[in-house]
C-alpha positions, 0 to 999 in steps of 0.5 A: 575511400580505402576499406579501413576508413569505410569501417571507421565511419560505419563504427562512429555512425553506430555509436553516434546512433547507439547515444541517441537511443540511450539518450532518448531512453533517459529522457523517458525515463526521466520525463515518467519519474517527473510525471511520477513526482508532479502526480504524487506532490499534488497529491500530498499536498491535498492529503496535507491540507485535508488531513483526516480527523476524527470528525472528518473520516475517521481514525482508520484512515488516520491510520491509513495516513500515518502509513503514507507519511512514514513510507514517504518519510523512509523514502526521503533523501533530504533531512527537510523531507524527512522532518516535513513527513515526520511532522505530519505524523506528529499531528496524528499523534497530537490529534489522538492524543487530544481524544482523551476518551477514545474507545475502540469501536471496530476492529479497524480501529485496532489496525489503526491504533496499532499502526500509528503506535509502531510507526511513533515507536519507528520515528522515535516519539515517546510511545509510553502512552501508547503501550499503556493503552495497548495492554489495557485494551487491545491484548485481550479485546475480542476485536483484535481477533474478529471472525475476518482472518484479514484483520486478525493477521494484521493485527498480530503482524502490527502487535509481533512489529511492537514486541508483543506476541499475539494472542493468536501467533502469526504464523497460525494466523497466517494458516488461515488466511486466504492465500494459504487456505485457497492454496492447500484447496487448490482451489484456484478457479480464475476469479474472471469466471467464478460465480462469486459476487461483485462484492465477494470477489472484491472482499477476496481481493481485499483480504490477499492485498491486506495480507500481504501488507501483513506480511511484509510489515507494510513494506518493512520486509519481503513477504515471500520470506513467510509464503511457501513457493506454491503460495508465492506463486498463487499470489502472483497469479492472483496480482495479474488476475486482479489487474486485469479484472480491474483495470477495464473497470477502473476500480482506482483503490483495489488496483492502487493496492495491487501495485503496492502488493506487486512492489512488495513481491517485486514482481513488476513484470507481468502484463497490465502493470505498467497499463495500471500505473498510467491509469493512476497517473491519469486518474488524478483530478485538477484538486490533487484527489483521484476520483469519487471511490463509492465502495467507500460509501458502503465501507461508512467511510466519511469522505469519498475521496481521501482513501483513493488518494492516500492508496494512490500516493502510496502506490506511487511513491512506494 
């Protein structure tokens, strides 16, 4: 066989064996995304047919599920996925609008009404009521602006969302939360051989993911445009440090919201984040739920389960 000819072969055999790699690629890609979908629609359909309520879990994980639907919803691509995800928002609506004397009672419960009020005002219900209610009692109540800075940076971040200008502006909020604070004190001792607490630790890690939430409107914006470099870089420290603490403990709804906050900082690549994605999609039981989440017993949450699945939903379908 003449030397061109050997070339010709040698070159059709690269190929033939460069599309089947590609194509071997696309199927695993393909077979993660339907991995993905089948996860997340199963979970959904348990959040449709336990939605919470006020007997039943509380309004700050109404709260928490009005979120999920309007993230889903911005992610749609059909008007019926659309309509369905925004449909499960107006049944929130209607559920607190039926409570004819609702009253604060916890600052969450501020974070909450705030939420749902924003995203009403997104998907463009009539919200009157809902800013009626927000001057009379959310500007000025104390609890909008609790001792827990995490809770005061949301607040003000959901008020700035609204058109309102908080009482305590954002950017001082933001001043002294924990990831600017535990930066200017360069205090940065790996969580893995501190000598906090169980429980300290994981209230640490709380107050960064909720603060990034904060930050980035939950999921409007990029929260790196309010975080200097050194504070962007504390961050993503503290995302792989909190996977690789978590993940051997199989703590579902902290590493639910470290995947979140990665996404919002799009800083997917560090090790332990792909380990963390397979873990939820694993995680998830015969029923749709992910598990029993007991630190949900001592937060008083109602139900053990919904919160694992709706920070898993948003996890995955972010």
């Amino acid at each position: 066989m003449k030397r061109f000819e050997w070339k010709g072969l040698v070159l059709f055999i690269l190929i033939i064996m460069f599309s089947f790699s590609c194509a071997s690629h696309h199927v695993r890609e393909d077979s993660a995304v339907s991995q993905r979908q089948q996860v997340l629609n199963k979970a959904i359909n348990w959040v449709v047919t336990h939605p919470a309520n006020f007997q039943d879990g509380g309004f700050l994980e109404m709260g928490e599920e009005a979120n999920l639907h309007y993230i889903l919803y911005t992610k749609a691509q059909s008007p019926e996925k659309k309509k369905f995800y925004r449909d499960q928002v107006a049944g929130i609506i209607k559920e607190l609008r039926a409570q004819n004397n609702f009253q604060i009672q916890i600052p969450g419960d501020i974070s909450a009404y705030l939420m749902v009020a924003k995203i009403a005002q997104r998907l463009d219900f009539d919200t009157q009521d809902f800013h009626r209610f927000i001057q009379r009692h959310i500007l000025r109540n104390h609890m909008t602006y609790p001792p827990n800075m995490s809770y005061v940076i949301l607040n003000s971040s959901l008020l700035r969302d609204l058109e309102y200008e908080p009482r305590v502006p954002l950017e001082v909020s933001i001043e002294q939360g924990v990831i600017v604070t535990m930066t200017k004190d360069n205090f940065l001792i790996p969580i893995g051989k501190s000598y906090a607490s169980d429980k300290d630790v994981t209230n640490y890690f709380y107050d960064v993911t909720h603060e990034i939430f904060a930050l980035s409107s939950f999921g409007d914006k990029n929260p790196e445009q309010m975080l200097m470099a050194k504070e962007i870089e504390f961050v993503r420290r503290m995302l792989a440090e909190g996977v690789s603490l978590y993940l051997p403990k199989k703590q579902l709804d902290i590493l639910c919201e470290l995947v979140i906050c990665a996404k919002m900082m799009n800083y997917t690549d560090f090790p332990g984040y792909q380990e963390t994605l397979d873990f939820i999609l694993a995680a998830q039981q015969e029923d749709g739920t992910f598990g029993l989440i007991p630190r949900m017993k001592d937060l008083g949450r109602g139900n053990l389960y919904r919160h694992g699945v709706l920070v898993a939903a948003w996890a995955l379908g972010s």
